[in-house]
Structures are given as structure tokens and as C-alpha cells.
C-alpha positions in Angstrom: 30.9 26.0 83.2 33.2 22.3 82.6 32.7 21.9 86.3 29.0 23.2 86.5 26.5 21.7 84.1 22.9 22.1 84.9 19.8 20.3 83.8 18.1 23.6 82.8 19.5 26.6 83.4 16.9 30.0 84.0 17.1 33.3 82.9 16.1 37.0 82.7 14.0 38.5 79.7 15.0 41.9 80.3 17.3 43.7 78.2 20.8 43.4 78.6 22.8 45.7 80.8 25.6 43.2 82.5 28.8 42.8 80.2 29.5 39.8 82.0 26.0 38.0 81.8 26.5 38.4 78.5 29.7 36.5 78.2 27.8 34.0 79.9 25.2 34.2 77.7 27.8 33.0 74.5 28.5 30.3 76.4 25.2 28.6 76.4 25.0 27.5 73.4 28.6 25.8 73.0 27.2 23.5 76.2 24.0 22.7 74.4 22.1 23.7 78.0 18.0 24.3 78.0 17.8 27.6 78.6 14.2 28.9 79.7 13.9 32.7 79.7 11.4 33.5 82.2 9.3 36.8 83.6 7.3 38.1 86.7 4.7 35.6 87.5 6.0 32.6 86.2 7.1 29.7 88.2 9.0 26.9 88.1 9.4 23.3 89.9 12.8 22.0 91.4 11.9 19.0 93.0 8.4 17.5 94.1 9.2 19.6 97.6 11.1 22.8 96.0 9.8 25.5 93.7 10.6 28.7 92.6 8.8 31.8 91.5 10.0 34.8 89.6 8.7 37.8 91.3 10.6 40.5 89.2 11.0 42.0 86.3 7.9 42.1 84.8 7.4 41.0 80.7 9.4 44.0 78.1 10.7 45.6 81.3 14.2 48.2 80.9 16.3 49.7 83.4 18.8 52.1 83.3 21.5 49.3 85.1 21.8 46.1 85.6 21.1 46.3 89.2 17.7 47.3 88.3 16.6 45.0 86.3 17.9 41.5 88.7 16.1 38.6 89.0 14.1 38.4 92.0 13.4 34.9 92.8 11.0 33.3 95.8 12.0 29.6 96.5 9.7 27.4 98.9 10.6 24.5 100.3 7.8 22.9 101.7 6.9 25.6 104.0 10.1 27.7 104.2 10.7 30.4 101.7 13.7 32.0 100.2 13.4 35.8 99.1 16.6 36.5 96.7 16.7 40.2 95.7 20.3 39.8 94.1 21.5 43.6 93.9 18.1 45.3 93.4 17.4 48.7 94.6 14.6 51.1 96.2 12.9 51.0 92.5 12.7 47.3 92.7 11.3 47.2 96.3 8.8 49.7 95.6 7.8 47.8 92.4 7.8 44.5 94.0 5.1 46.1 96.8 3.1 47.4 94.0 2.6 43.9 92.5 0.9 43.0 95.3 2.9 39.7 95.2 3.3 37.9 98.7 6.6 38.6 99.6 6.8 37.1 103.3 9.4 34.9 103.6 11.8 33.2 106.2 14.9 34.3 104.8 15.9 37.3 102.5 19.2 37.2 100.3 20.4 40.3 99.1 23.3 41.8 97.5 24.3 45.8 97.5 22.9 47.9 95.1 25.7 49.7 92.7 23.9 53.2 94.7 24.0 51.6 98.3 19.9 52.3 98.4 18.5 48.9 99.3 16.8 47.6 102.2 13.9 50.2 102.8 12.0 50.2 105.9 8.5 49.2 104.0 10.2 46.5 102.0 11.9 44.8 104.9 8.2 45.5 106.7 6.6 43.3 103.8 8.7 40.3 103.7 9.2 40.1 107.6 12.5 37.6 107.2 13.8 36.1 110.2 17.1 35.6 108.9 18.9 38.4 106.2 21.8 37.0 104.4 23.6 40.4 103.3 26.4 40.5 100.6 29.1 43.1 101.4 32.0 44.0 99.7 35.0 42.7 101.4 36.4 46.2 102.6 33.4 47.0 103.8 32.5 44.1 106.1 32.4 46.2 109.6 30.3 48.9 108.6 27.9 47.8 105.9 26.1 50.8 104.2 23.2 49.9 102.6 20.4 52.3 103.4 20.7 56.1 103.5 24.0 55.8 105.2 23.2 54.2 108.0 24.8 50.7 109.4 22.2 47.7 107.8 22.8 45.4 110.5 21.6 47.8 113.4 18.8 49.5 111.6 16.9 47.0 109.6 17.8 43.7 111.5 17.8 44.5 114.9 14.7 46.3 114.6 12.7 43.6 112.9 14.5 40.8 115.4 15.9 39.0 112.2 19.3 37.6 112.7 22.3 39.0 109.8 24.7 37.2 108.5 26.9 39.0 106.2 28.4 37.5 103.0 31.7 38.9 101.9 31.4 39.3 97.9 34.4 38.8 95.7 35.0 41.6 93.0 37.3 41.5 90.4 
């Protein structure tokens, strides 16, 4: 945190579940950063050409894991949006499709869900990305599971004729 020091810095209502976003979380207020908690529906501006919406989770929503209760954020910039899933699962995607929220968008970021299960055919269908930027972990790089087992890149990107890049992830 010495080295990054944001304006405002936005997070997550939902409860709880990540042991390390909590030790984040006690570092707040020894930096003195505004902190704006924020739920499904509510946006925010970056810049007079960049702004953000929270897509997911709702107000008072719980999940069993962390993964389940990410922030799922929609930037647009000017006309270009930013889909970032972080590691949410099925239950996410099929709650995001519920809301009815727009979820087209130019480029999805995703991380891996702790069960593998992300990336479903109806989601992917809905937000119609032209480019998927797909965290793996590092040992996993060649053959990426992320949907029932079978290889991401040749299943949901080929198919849909949106280029992949995947993102090794650190884990420690």
C-alpha cells in the first residue's frame, strides 16, 4: 500500500469470506483512504471519459465462498467496455443474466473459479466479448480447465471468434 495510494478506493458490501481482503481491509484506515462500499446498480465516475458500474452482488447478498460473492465491475470508456468477473462462478453468471443488466461488452476479464465452473455457454452468449483475458494458474497454462472439463480456449473462444489471451496468476 506505501507504493499504491489511491484517491478513493471501492469496495464490496457483502459479507466477508476472503482472509486476505480482510487484512486489507485493516489497512485502510492506518492510510486515512475514502473508502466507498458499493452494491449492484450503483455506479461510479473515473474520469470525464471512464466510468464504472457495479453489476454484482446485489445489496445484503451472502455466499458460501468468496468466489461467489466477487465484484463484478463494467468499465466504459467512451464506447468500449470492460466486463471483469474476477473469480465468479456458474451462480454468478446465472444471477448476472437474471438482472437483466446489459452485459455486452468488448472485453471480458476473468479469473478461475475455486470449482473450475465458469464461463458457461449462455453467459459468454450475453456479453459477446471480442477479446477474453483468462487468469490461469501458472501450472496450468497449456490446458486451461474452466468449464466442465473441457479446454476454455477451444470451446468458448474459438467458438464465439473472440481472441484469448491468458494471464498467468501468482499464488502464494
Amino acid at each position: 500500500m506505501r507504493d499504491f495510494v489511491p484517491h478513493v478506493l471501492i469496495d464490496n458490501s457483502a459479507t466477508d469470506r476472503s482472509t486476505v481482503h480482510r487484512r486489507i481491509r485493516e489497512i485502510f484506515p492506518t492510510h486515512r483512504l475514502n473508502l466507498l462500499t458499493l452494491k449492484a446498480g450503483e455506479n461510479f465516475p473515473i474520469s470525464s471519459d471512464v466510468s464504472g458500474r457495479i453489476l454484482f452482488p446485489p445489496a445484503d447478498f451472502t455466499a458460501a465462498t468468496a468466489d461467489d460473492q466477487a465484484f463484478v465491475v463494467q468499465l466504459s470508456i467512451k464506447r468500449t467496455k470492460i466486463l471483469f468477473v474476477s473469480d465468479s462462478g456458474y451462480a454468478t453468471e446465472k444471477s448476472l443474466l437474471a438482472s437483466r443488466s446489459d452485459l455486452r461488452s468488448d472485453v471480458l476479464v476473468k479469473g478461475q473459479h475455486h470449482s473450475g465452473n465458469s464461463g458457461s455457454d449462455v453467459f459468454l452468449d450475453a456479453v459477446r466479448p471480442r477479446l477474453i483475458v483468462a487468469g490461469v494458474r501458472r501450472a496450468r497454462v497449456a490446458g486451461t480447465r474452466l468449464s466442465h472439463g473441457r479446454d476454455f480456449s477451444q470451446r468458448q473462444s474459438v467458438n464465439r471468434r473472440a481472441q484469448l489471451t491468458k494471464s498467468p496468476l501468482e499464488f502464494r
